[in-house]
C-alpha positions in Angstrom: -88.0 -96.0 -81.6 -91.0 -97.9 -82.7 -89.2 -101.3 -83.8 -88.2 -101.0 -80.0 -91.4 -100.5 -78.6 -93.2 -103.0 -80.6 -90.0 -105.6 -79.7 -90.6 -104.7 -76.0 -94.1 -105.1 -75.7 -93.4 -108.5 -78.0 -90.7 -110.2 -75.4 -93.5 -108.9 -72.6 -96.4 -110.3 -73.8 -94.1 -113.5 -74.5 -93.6 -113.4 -71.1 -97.2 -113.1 -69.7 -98.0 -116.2 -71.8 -95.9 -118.0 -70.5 -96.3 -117.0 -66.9 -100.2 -117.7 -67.8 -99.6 -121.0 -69.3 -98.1 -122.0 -66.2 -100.2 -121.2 -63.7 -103.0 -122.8 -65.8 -100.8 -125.6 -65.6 -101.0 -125.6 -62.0 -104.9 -125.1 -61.6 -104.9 -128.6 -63.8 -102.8 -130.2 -62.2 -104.9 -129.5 -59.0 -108.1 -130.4 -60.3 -107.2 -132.8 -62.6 -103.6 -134.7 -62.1 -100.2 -134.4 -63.1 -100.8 -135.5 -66.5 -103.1 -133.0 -67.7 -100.4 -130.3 -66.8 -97.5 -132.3 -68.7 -100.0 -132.1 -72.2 -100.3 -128.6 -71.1 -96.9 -127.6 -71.1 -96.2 -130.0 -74.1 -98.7 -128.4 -76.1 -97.6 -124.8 -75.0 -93.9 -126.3 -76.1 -95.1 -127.3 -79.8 -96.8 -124.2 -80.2 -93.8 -121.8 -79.3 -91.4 -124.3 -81.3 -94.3 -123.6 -84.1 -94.4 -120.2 -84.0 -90.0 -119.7 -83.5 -89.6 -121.6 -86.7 -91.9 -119.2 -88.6 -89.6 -116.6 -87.3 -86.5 -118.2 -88.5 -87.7 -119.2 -92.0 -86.7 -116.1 -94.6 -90.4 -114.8 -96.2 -91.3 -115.8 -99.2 -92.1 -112.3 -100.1 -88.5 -111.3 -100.3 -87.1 -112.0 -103.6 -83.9 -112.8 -104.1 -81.4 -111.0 -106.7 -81.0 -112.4 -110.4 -77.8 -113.7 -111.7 -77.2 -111.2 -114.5 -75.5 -114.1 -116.5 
């Protein structure tokens, strides 16, 4: 029940950041100009593509088994 919780309030807090991210997008855009919100929302891009290919890479902490050869 825990590995749920923490996975819930994980895809949640995904999903603030992302709603956050783009409304700051927005307020730069504004003030700023279009640009400043596309290298917003590019850098917000890299940094998720970042932080999903940590995610997908196996730890180096696990070891794998020994051939018994």
């Amino acid at each position: 029940m825990r590995k749920l919780s923490r996975k819930a309030l994980l895809l949640c807090g995904i999903y603030a950041a992302v709603l956050v991210a783009m409304v700051i997008a927005g307020f730069l855009a504004a003030a700023v100009g279009i640009w400043a919100a596309i290298l917003w929302g590019i850098g917000i891009f890299i940094g998720l593509a970042l932080v999903a290919r940590g995610r997908l890479r196996p730890s180096a902490n696990l070891q794998q088994p020994r051939d018994p050869r």
